[in-house]
C-alpha positions as CSV (number, residue, x, y, z in Angstrom):
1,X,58.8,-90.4,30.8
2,X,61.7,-90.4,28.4
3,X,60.7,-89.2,24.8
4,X,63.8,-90.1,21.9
5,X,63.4,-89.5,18.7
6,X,66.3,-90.3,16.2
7,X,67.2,-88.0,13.5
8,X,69.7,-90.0,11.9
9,X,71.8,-93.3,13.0
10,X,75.4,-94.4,11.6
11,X,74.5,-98.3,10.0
12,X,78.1,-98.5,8.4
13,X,79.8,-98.2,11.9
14,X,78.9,-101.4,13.2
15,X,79.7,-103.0,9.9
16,X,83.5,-101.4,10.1
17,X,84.0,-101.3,13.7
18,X,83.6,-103.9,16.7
19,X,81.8,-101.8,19.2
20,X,83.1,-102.5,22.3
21,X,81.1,-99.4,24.6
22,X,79.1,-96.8,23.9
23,X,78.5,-93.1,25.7
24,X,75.8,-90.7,25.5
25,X,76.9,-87.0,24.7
26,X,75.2,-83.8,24.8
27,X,76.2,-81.7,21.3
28,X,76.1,-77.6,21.4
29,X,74.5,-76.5,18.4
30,X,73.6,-73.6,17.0
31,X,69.9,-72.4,16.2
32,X,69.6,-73.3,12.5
33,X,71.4,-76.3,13.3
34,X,68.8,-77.7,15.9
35,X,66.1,-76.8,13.3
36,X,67.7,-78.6,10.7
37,X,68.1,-81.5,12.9
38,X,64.4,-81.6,13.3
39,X,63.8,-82.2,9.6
40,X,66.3,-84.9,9.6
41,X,69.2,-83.2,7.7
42,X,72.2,-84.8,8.9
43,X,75.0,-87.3,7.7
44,X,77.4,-89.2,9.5
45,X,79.3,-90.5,7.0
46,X,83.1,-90.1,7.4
47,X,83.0,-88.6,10.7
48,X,84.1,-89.0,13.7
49,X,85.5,-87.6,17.5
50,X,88.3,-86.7,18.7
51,X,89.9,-85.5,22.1
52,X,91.3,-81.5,21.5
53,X,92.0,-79.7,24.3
54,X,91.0,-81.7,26.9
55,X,87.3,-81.4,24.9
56,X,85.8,-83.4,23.0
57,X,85.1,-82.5,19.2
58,X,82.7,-84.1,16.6
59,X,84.6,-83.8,13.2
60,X,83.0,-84.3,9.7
61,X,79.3,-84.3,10.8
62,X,77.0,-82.6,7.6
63,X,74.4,-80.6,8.7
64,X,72.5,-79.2,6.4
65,X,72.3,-75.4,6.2
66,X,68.5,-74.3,6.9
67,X,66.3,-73.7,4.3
68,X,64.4,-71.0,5.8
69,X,67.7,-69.6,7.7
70,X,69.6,-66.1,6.4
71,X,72.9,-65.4,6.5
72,X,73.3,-66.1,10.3
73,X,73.3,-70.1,8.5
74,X,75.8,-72.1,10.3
75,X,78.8,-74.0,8.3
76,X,77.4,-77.5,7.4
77,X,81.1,-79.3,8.5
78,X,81.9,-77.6,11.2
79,X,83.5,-79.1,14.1
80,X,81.0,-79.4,17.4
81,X,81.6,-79.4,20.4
82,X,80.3,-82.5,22.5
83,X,79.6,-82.4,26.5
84,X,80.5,-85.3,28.3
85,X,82.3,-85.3,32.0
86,X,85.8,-84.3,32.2
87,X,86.4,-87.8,33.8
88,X,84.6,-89.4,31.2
89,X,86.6,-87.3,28.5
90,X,90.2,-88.7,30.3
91,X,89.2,-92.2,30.4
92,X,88.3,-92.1,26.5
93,X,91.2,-90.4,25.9
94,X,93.4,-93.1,27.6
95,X,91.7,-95.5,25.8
96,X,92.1,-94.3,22.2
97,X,95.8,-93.7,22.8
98,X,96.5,-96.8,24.4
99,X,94.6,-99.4,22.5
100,X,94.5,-97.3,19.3
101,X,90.8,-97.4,19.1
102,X,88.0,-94.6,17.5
103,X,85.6,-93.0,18.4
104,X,82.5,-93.4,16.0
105,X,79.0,-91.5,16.4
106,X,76.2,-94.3,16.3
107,X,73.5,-92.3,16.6
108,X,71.7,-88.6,16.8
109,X,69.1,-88.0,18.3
110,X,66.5,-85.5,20.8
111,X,66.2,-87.1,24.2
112,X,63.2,-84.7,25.9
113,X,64.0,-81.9,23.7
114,X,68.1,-82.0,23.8
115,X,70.0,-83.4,20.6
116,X,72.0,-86.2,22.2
117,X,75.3,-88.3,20.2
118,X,75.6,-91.8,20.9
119,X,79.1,-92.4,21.0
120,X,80.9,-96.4,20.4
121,X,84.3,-97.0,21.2
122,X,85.6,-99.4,18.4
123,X,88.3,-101.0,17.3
124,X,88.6,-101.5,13.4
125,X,87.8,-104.4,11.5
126,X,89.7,-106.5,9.5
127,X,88.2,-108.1,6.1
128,X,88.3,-111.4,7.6
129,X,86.0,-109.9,10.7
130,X,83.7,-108.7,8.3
131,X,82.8,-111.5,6.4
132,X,82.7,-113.5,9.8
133,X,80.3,-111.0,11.1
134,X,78.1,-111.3,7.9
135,X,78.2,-115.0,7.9
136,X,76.6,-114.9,11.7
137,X,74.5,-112.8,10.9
138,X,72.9,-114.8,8.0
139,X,73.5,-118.1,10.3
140,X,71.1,-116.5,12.7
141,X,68.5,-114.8,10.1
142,X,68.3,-119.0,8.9
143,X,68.3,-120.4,12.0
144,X,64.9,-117.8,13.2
145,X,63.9,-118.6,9.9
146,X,63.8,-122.2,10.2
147,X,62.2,-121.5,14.6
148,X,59.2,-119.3,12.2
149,X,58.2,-122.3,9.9
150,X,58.2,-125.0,12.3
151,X,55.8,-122.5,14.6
152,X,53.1,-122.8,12.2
């Protein structure tokens, strides 16, 4: 039995980016880090991965520094590492040089114990996109609306 709980999920990145995959990376953390993770103290915002070194960083993630922690505290922006394949790593890497996409964290979260990254691949949108997507979205949201009162 598979137990996830989500600490915290990126809701701008699906709004700025068309997600065209997504991957599911393991993070190394540090001790406070984990336990600052379990009270929910994270932001996403402005961050992002990137291929170094033939590894795969996580750049701009804030984690909040441990309120019960000493001076052993880790650096809230630090970059962290993320564990995914090596073949996995060389296929993303092709395909955010090629096609000039990003890689955008979607999600954090413990998977039976283990912080886990959801990872999209996406390609940026345009203004035009955007209010495309928004006007679907509200299209749909009428259209259940309109399925919901004829129900009753």
């Amino acid at each position: 039995m598979v137990i996830e709980r989500v600490v915290v999920t990126n809701r701008k990145a699906t709004h700025l980016y068309e997600i065209l995959e997504t991957h599911e990376a393991g993070l190394v953390l540090r001790g406070t880090e984990v336990k600052s993770l379990r009270e929910g103290k994270a932001n996403f915002k402005d961050s992002y991965a990137r291929v170094e070194g033939g590894e795969l960083w996580l750049v701009g993630c804030h984690i909040s520094p441990y309120h019960h922690g000493s001076d052993a505290n880790h650096d809230p922006e630090r970059p962290r590492k993320l564990l995914l394949h090596r073949g996995e790593i060389n296929r993303l890497l092709g395909k955010v040089q090629e096609r000039g996409l990003t890689l955008v964290p979607l999600r954090l979260y413990f998977k039976n114990g283990r912080a886990k990254l959801e990872l999209g691949l996406g390609r940026g949108r345009k203004l035009h996109d955007k209010r495309r997507a928004i006007r679907e979205r509200e299209m749909r949201r009428e259209l259940d609306k309109a399925v919901r009162s004829r129900e009753r």
